[in-house]
C-alpha positions as a Markdown table, in Angstrom:
| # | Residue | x | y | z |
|---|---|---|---|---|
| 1 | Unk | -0.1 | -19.8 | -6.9 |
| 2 | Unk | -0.1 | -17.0 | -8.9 |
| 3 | Unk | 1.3 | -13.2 | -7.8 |
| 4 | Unk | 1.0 | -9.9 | -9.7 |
| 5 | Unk | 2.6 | -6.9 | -8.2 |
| 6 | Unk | 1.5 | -2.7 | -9.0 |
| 7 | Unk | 4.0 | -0.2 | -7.3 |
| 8 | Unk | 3.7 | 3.3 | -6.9 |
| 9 | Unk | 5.8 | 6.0 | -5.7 |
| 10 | Unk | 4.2 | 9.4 | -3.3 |
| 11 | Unk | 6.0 | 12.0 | -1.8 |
| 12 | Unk | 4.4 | 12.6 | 1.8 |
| 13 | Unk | 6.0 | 14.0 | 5.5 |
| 14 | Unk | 4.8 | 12.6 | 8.2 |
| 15 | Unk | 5.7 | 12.8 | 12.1 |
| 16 | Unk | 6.1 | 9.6 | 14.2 |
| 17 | Unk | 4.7 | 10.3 | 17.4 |
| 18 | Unk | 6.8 | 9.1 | 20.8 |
| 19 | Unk | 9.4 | 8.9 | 18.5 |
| 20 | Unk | 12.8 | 10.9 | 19.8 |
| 21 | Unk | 15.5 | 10.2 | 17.7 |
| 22 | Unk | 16.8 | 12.5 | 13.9 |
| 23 | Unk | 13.5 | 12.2 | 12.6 |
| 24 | Unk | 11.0 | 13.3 | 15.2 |
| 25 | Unk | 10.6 | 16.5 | 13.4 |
| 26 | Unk | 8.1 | 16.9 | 10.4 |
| 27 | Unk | 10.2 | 15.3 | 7.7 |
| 28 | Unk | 9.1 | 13.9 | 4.1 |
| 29 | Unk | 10.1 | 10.9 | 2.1 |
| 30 | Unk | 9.7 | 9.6 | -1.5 |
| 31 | Unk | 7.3 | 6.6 | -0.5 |
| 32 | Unk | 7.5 | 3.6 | -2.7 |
| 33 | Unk | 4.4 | 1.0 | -2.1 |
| 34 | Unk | 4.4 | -2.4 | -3.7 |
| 35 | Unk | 0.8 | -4.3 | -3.6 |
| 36 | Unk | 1.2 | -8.0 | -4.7 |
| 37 | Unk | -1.9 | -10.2 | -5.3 |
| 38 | Unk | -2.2 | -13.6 | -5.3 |
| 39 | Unk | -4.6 | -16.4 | -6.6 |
| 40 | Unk | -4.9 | -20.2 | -7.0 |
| 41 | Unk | -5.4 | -19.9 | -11.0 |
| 42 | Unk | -5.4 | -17.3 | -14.1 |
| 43 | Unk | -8.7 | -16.9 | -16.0 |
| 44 | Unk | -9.3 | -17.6 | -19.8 |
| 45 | Unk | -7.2 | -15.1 | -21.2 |
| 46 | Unk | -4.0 | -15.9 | -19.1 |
| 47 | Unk | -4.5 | -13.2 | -16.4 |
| 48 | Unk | -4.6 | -13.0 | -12.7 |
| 49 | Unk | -6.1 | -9.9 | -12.4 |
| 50 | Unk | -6.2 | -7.1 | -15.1 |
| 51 | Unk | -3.0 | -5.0 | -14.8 |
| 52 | Unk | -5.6 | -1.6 | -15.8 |
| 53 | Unk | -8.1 | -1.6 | -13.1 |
| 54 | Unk | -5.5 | -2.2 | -10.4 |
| 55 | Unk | -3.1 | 0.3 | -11.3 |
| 56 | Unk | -6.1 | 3.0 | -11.5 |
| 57 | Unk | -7.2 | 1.6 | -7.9 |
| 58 | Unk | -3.3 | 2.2 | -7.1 |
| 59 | Unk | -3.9 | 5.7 | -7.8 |
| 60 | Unk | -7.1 | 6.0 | -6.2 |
| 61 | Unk | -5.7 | 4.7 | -2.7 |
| 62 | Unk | -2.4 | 6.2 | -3.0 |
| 63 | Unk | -3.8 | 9.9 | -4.2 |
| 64 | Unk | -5.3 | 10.1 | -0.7 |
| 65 | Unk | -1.7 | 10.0 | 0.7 |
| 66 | Unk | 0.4 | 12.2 | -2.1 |
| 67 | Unk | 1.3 | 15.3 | -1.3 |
| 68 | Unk | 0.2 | 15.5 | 2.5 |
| 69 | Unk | 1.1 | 15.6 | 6.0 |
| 70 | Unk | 0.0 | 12.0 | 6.9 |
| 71 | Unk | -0.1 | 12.8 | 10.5 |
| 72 | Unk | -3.2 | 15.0 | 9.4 |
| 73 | Unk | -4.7 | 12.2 | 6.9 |
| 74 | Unk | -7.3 | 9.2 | 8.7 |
| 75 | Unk | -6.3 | 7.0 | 10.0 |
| 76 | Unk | -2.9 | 8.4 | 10.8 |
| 77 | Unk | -4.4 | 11.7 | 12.3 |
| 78 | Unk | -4.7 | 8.9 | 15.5 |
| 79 | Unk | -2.6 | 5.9 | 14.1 |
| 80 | Unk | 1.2 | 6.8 | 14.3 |
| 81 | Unk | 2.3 | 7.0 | 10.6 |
| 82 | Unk | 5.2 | 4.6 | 10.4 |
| 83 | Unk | 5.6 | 2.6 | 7.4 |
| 84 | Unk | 4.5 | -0.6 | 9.0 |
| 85 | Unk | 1.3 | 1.2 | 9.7 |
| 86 | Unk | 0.8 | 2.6 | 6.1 |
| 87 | Unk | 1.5 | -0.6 | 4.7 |
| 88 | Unk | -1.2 | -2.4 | 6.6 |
| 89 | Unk | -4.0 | 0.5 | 5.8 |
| 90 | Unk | -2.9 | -0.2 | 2.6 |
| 91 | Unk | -3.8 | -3.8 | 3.1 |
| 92 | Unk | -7.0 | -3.3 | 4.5 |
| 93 | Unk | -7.9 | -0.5 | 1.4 |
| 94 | Unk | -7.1 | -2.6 | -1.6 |
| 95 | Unk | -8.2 | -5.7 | 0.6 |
| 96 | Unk | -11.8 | -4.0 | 0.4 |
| 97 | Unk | -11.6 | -3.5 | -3.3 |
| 98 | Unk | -9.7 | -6.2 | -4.9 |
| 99 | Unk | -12.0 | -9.1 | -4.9 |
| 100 | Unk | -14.5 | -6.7 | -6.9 |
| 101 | Unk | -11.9 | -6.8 | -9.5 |
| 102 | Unk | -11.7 | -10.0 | -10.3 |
| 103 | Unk | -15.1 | -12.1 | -9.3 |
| 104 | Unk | -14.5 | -15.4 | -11.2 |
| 105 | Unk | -11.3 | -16.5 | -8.6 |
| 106 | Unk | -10.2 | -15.9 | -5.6 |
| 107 | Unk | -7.8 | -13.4 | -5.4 |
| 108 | Unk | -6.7 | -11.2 | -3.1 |
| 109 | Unk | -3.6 | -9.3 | -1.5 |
| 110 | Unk | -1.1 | -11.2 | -0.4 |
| 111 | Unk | 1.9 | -8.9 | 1.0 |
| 112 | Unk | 2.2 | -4.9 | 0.9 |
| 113 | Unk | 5.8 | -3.3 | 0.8 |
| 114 | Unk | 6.1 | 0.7 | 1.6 |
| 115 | Unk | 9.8 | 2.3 | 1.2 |
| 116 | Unk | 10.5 | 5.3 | 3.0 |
| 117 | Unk | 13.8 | 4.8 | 1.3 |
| 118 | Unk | 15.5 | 2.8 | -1.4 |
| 119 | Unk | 17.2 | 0.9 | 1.4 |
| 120 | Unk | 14.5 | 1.0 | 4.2 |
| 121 | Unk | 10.8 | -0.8 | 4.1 |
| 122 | Unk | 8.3 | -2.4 | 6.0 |
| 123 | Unk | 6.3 | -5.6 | 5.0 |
| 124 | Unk | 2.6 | -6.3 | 6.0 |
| 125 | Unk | 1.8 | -9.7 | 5.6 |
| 126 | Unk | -2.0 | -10.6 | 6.5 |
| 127 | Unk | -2.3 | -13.8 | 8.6 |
């Protein structure tokens, strides 16, 4: 098995609903996503997937969450905007795009890491 990883780094704020503690308030972090994909085999020139396309879908799906109030951005306007919760929607966003990518193998996304900090993150592992 095979794994490539993209990261990417947004600040956001967000709000965690039902949450009564320090940071029930509006506050913002420096996020930190990691995206790794996975596959059985590398094509004919050595590769996985192509580092370029990825990181520009990276920015794609990430520039919807930069600079904003996630509470305010679908699906978080309903979801609660933890990092467990931003790491699966960013599963289920490059999930939808990834296999596009890279048609010849099966690929697709394996394990999605988002940092609120440099010592806190959650990990969304599909099933």
């Amino acid at each position: 098995m095979f794994e490539v990883h993209v990261t990417a780094t947004f600040p956001a704020a967000h709000a965690l609903r039902n949450y009564y503690g320090k940071t029930e308030p509006i506050h913002g972090h420096n996020w930190r996503a990691r995206i790794t994909i996975a596959g059985p085999r590398v094509d004919s020139m050595g590769m996985l997937i192509d580092f370029v396309p990825l990181q520009k879908e990276m920015g794609r799906i990430i520039g919807r969450l930069d600079h904003q109030f996630l509470n305010e951005v679908p699906p978080f306007d309903e979801v609660n905007p933890s990092a467990e919760n931003i790491a699966q929607y960013l599963w289920e966003q490059f999930s939808a795009s990834i296999p596009a990518m890279q048609p010849e193998f099966q690929v697709g996304v394996s394990r999605v890491e988002v940092w609120e900090t440099d010592n806190c993150s959650a990990v969304y592992l599909p099933k």
